[in-house]
RODO-2510 file (C-alpha; in nm, 4 decimals, decimal comma):
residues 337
     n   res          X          Y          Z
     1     x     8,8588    -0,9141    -9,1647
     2     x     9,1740    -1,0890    -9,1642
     3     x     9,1705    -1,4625    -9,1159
     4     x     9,3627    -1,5841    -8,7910
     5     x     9,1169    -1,7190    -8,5258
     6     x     9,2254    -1,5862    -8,1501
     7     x     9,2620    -1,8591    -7,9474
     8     x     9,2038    -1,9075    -7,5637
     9     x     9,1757    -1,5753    -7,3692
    10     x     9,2006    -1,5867    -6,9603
    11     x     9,1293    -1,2513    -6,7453
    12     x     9,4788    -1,0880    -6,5680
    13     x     9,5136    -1,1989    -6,2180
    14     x     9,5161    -0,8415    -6,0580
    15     x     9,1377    -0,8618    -6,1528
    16     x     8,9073    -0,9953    -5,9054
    17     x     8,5225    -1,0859    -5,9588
    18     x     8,2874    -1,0102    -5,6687
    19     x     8,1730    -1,2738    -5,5192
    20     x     7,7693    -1,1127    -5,5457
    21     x     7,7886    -1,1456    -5,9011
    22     x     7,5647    -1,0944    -6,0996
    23     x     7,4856    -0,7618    -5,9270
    24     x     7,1909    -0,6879    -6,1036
    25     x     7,0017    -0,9227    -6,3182
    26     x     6,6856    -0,9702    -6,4873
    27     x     6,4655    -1,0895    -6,1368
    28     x     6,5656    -0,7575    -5,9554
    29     x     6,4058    -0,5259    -6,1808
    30     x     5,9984    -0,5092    -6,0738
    31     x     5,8642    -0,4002    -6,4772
    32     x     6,0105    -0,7593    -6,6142
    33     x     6,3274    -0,7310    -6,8871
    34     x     6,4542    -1,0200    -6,9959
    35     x     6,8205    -0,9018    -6,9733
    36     x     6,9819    -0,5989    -6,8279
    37     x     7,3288    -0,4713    -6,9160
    38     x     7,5647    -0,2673    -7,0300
    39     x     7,5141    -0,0263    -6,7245
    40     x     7,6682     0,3362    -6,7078
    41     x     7,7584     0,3810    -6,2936
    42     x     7,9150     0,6815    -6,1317
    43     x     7,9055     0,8697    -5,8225
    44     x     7,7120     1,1522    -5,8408
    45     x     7,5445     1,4029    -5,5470
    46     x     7,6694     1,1454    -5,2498
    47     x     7,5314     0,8317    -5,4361
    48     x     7,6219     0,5579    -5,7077
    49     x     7,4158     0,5599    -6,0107
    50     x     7,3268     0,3033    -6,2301
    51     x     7,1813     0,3276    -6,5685
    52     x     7,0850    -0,0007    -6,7229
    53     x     6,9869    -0,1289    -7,0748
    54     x     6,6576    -0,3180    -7,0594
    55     x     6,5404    -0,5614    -7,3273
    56     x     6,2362    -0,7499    -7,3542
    57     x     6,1872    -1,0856    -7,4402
    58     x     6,0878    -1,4880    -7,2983
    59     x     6,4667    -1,6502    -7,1915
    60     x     6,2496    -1,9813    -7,1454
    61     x     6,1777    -2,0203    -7,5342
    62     x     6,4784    -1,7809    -7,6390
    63     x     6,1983    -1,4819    -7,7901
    64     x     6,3711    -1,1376    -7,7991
    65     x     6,1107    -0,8553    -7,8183
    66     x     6,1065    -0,5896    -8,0583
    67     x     6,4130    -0,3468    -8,0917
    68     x     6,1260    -0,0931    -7,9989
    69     x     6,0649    -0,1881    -7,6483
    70     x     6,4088    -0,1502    -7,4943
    71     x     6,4388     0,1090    -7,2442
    72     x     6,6710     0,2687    -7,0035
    73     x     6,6781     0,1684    -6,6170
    74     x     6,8001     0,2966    -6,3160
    75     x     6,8996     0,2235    -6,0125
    76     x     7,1248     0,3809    -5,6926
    77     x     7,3251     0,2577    -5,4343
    78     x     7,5500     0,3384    -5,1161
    79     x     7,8506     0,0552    -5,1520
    80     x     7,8711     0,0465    -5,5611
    81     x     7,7690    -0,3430    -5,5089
    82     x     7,3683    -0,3260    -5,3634
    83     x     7,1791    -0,1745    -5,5612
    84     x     6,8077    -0,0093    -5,5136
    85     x     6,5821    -0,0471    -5,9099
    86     x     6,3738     0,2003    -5,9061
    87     x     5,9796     0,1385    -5,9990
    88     x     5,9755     0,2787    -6,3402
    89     x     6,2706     0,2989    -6,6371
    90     x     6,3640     0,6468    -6,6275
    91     x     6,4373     0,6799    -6,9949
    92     x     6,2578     0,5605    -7,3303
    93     x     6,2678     0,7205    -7,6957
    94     x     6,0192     0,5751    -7,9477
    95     x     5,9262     0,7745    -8,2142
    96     x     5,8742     0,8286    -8,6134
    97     x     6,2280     0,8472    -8,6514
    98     x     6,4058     0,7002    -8,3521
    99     x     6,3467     0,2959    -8,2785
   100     x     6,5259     0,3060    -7,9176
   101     x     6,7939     0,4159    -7,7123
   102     x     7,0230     0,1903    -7,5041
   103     x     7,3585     0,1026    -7,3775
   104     x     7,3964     0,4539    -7,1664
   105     x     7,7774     0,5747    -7,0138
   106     x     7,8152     0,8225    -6,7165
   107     x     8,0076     1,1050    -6,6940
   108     x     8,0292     1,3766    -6,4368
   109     x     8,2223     1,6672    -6,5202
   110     x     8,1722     1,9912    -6,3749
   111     x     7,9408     1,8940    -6,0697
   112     x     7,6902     1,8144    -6,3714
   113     x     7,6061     1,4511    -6,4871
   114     x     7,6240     1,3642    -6,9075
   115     x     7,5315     1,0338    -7,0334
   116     x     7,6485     0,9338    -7,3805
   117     x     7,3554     0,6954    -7,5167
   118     x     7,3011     0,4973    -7,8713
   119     x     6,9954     0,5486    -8,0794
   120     x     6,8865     0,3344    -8,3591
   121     x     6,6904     0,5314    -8,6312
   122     x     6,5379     0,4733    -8,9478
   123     x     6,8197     0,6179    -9,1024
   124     x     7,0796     0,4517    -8,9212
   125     x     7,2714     0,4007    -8,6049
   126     x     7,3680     0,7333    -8,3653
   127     x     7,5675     0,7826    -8,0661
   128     x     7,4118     1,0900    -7,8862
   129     x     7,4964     1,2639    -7,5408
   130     x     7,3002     1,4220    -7,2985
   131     x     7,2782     1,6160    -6,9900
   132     x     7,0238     1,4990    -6,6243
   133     x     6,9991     1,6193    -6,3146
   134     x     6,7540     1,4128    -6,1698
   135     x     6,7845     1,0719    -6,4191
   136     x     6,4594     1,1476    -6,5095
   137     x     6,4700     1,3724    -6,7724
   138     x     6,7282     1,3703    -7,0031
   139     x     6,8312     1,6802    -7,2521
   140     x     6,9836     1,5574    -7,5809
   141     x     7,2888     1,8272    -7,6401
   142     x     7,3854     1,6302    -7,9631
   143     x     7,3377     1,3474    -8,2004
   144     x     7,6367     1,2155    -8,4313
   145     x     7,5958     1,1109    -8,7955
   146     x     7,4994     0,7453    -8,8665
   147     x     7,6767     0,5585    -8,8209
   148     x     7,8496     0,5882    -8,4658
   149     x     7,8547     0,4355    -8,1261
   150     x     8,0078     0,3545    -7,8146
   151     x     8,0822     0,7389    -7,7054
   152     x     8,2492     0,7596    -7,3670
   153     x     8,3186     1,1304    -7,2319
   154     x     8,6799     1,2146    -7,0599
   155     x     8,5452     1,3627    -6,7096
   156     x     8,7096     1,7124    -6,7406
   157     x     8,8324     1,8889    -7,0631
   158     x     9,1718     1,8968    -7,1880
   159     x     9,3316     2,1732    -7,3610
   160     x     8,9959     2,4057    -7,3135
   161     x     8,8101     2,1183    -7,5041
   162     x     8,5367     1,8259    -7,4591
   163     x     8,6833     1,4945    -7,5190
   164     x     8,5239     1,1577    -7,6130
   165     x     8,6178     0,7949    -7,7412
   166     x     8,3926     0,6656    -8,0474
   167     x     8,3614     0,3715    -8,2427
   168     x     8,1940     0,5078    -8,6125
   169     x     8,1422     0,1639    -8,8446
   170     x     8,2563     0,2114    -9,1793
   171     x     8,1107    -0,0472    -9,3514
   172     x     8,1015     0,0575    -9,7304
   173     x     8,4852     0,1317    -9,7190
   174     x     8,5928    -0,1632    -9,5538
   175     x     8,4789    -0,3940    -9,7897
   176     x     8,1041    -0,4732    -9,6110
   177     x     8,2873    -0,6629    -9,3341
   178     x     8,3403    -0,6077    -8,9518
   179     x     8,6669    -0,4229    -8,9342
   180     x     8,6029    -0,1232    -8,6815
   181     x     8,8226     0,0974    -8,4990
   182     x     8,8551     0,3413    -8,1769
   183     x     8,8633     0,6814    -8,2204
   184     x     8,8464     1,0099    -8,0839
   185     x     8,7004     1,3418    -8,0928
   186     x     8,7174     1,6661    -7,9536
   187     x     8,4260     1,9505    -7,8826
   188     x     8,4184     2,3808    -7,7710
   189     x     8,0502     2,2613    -7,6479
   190     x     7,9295     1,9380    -7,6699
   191     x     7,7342     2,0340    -7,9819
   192     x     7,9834     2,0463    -8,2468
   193     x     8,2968     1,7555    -8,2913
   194     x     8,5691     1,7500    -8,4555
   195     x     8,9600     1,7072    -8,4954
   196     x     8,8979     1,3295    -8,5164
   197     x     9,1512     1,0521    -8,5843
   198     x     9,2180     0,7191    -8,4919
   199     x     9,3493     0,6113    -8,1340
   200     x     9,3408     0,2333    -8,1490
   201     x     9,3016    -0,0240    -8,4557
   202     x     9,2027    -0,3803    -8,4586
   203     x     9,5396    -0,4638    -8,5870
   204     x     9,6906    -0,3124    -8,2579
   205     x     9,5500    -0,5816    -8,0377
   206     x     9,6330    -0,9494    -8,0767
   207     x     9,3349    -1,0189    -7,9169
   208     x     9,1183    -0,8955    -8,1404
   209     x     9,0153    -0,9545    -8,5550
   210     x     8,6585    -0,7841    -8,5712
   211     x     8,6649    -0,4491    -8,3831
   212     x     8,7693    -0,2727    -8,0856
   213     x     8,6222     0,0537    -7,9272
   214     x     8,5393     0,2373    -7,6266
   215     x     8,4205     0,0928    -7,2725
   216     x     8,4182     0,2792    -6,9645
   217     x     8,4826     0,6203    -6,9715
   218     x     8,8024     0,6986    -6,8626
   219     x     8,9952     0,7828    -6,5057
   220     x     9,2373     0,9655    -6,4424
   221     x     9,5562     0,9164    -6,2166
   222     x     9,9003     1,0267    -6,1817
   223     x    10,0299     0,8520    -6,4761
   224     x     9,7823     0,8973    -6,7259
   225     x     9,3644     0,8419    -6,8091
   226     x     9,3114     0,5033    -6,7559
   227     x     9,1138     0,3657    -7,0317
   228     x     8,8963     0,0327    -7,1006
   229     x     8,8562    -0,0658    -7,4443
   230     x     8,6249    -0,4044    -7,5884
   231     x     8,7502    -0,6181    -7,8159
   232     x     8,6088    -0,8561    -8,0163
   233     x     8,7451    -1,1563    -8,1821
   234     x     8,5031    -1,3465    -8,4526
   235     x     8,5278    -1,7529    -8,4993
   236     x     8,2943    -1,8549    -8,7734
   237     x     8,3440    -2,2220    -8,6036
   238     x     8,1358    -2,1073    -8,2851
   239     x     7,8084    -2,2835    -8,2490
   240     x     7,5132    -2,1197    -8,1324
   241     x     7,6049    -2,0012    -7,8202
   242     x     7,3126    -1,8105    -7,6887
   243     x     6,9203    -1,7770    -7,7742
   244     x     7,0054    -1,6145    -8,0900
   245     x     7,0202    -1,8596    -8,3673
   246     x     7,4149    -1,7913    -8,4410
   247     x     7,6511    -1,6521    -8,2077
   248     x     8,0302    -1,6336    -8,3551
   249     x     8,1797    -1,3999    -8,1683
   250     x     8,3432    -1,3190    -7,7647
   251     x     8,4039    -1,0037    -7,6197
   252     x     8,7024    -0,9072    -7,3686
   253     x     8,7929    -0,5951    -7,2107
   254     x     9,1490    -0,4268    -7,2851
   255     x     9,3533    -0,1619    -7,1091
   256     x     9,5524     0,0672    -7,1723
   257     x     9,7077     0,4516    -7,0417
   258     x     9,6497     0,7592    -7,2052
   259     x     9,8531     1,1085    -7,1809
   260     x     9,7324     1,3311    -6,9806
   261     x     9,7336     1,6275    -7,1464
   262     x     9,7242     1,4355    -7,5141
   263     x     9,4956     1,1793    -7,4622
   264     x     9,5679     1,0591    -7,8484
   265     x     9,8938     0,9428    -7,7258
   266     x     9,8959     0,5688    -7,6060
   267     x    10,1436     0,5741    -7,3023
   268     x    10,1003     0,1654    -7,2387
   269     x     9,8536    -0,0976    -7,2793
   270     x     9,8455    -0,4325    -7,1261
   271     x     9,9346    -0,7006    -7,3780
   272     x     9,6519    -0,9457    -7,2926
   273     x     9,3026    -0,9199    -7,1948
   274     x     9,2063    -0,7601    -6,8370
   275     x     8,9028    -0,9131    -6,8605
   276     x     8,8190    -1,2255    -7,0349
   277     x     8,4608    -1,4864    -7,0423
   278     x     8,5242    -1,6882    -6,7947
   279     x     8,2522    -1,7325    -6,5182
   280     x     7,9298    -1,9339    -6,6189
   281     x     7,7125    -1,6038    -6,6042
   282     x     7,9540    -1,4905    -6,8645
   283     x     8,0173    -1,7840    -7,1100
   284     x     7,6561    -1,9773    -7,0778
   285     x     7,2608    -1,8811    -6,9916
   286     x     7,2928    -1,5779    -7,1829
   287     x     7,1117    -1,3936    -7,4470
   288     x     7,4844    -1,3966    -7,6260
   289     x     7,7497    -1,5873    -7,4110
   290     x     8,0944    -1,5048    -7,4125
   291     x     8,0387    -1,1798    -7,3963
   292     x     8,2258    -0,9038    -7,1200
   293     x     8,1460    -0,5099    -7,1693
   294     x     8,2732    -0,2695    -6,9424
   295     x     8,0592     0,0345    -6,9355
   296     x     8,1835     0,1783    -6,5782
   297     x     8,4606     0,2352    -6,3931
   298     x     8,5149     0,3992    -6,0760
   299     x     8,8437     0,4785    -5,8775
   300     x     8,7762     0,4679    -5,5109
   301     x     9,0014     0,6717    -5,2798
   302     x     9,1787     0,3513    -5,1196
   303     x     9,3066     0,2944    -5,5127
   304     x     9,0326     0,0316    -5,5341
   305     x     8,9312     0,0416    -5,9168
   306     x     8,5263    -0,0746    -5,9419
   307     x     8,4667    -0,2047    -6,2815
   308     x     8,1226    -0,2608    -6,3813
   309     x     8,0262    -0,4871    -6,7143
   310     x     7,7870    -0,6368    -6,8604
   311     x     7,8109    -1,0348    -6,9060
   312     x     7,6375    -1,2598    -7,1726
   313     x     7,4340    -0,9281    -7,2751
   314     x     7,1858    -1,0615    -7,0040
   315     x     7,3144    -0,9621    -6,6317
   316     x     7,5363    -0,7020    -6,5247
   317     x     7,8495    -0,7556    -6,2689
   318     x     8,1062    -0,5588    -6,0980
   319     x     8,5172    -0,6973    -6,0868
   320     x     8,7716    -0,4825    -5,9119
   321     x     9,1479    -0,4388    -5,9193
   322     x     9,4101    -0,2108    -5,7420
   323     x     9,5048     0,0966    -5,9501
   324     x     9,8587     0,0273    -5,8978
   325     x     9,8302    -0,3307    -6,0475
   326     x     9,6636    -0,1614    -6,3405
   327     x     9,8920     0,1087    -6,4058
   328     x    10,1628    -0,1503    -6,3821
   329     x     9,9739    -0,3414    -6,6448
   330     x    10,0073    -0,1054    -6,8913
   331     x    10,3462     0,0629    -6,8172
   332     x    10,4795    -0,2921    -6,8699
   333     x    10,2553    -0,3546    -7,1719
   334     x    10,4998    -0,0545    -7,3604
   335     x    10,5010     0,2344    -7,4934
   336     x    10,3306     0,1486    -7,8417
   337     x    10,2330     0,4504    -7,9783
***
């Protein structure tokens, strides 16, 4: 990891938090998490859907439960912004080999719904996709190597072929540091994957001196897929900053615009963060403050974008933008690839 320390970071002003934030936090889920986050959200059969991380845990004397008890939540909705929890999670995997699956990302493609998932396992870290109909059972159609996560699916193929962004974490070759990278990967099926190579480095973002990888899964427009990316900065000065005992680094969400038909090829990407820590659900209370993850984003047909994130890996919360002011974003960012 290279040594400069990232200073300040403010959101763009074409981005605008809704006022209902959070949108969905701990005290609207009936079965008790501590936090819930990272949320995948689409529109699917006439209806938003929102699939939630759950973890476990006391906020009042900062206890996190085991990695075993995190689960999978859901919830629907008829604006994108109120949001019915259903009774129950609708997804948990705990087993001899697998410790638990989180931090899901919706797709549609084809009239059929995928969510890309992470698993920890005994043997390491894997990034997974499956296929639902009914959020309630959930076919696994493949499981990466260890170690890999963050997948995001593109929602139609290009060139004949699957697409997805990746973040793999090479730790061994990098020296046993943070230093990872966004990548991408191809698929005949959604079985088998292949053709990878790099799309976006931590070097490529100013922003950013720890890693950088997938967030939402892309949209497409006119000009290009429109892509989140996190990025993380790491500032060994940071105090605690959250019920874990050390907390040293803040997350921000990037942008950029990829080709349409060769999605490897950067078109633009806005210079400075879209989204940055900022509002006091995002930078204090949390289980890790100063932390923003996009895991959704939906273009509405009035060129409202809906960007859903998780904040302080505790509550989840929705900004929005205009596509236009977006697009412009990254057109004037450059061409940088």
């Amino acid at each position: 990891m290279s040594d400069f320390t990232v200073g300040p970071l403010f959101s763009s002003p074409v981005i605008t938090r809704h006022p209902a934030n959070p949108i969905l936090a701990p005290g609207d889920v009936p079965y008790g998490p501590a936090m819930v986050f990272n949320a995948g959200v689409t529109k699917f059969k006439g209806k938003y859907v929102m699939v939630f991380r759950n973890d476990y845990g006391d906020e009042t004397k900062g206890i996190v439960a085991p990695f075993h008890t995190t689960n999978l939540g859901l919830a629907f909705s008829d604006d994108g912004i109120k949001w019915e929890v259903q009774p129950e999670p609708c997804w948990s995997w705990h087993d001899e080999e697998v410790i638990r699956v989180y931090d899901p990302r919706l797709t549609v493609i084809g009239g059929q719904c995928y969510m890309c998932f992470a698993v920890d396992t005994k043997h390491g870290l894997r990034g997974g996709i499956a296929v639902t109909e009914d959020f309630r059972s959930f076919e696994v159609l493949s499981l990466s190597l260890p170690d890999n996560r963050n997948m995001v699916l593109f929602p139609e193929l290009i060139g004949g072929k699957y697409v997805r962004l990746e973040r793999p974490l090479p730790v061994y070759s990098r020296g046993g540091i943070d230093r990872f990278d966004m990548w991408m990967s191809d698929s005949p099926d959604l079985k088998y994957w292949g053709n990878s190579r790099l799309l976006l480095a931590v070097e490529d973002v100013a922003y950013a001196n720890d890693k950088v990888g997938p967030g939402a899964p892309p949209v497409k427009t006119d000009k290009g897929w429109l892509t989140l990316f996190h990025a993380v900065d790491l500032d060994r000065s940071r105090g605690k900053n959250g019920w874990e005992d050390s907390w040293k680094k803040r997350y921000t969400t990037g942008i950029m615009l990829l080709d349409l038909h060769d999605p490897g090829r950067v078109i633009g990407r806005a210079a400075a963060p879209l989204l940055a820590p900022e509002a006091a659900y995002e930078t204090s209370g949390g289980f890790r403050n100063d932390v923003i993850f996009p895991g959704g984003m939906i273009l509405e047909d009035s060129g409202e974008v809906k960007i859903y994130y998780g904040a302080a890996d505790t509550v989840e919360c929705l900004a929005t933008a205009h596509v236009d002011d977006l697009l412009r974003l990254c057109l004037e960012g450059g061409a940088v690839k």
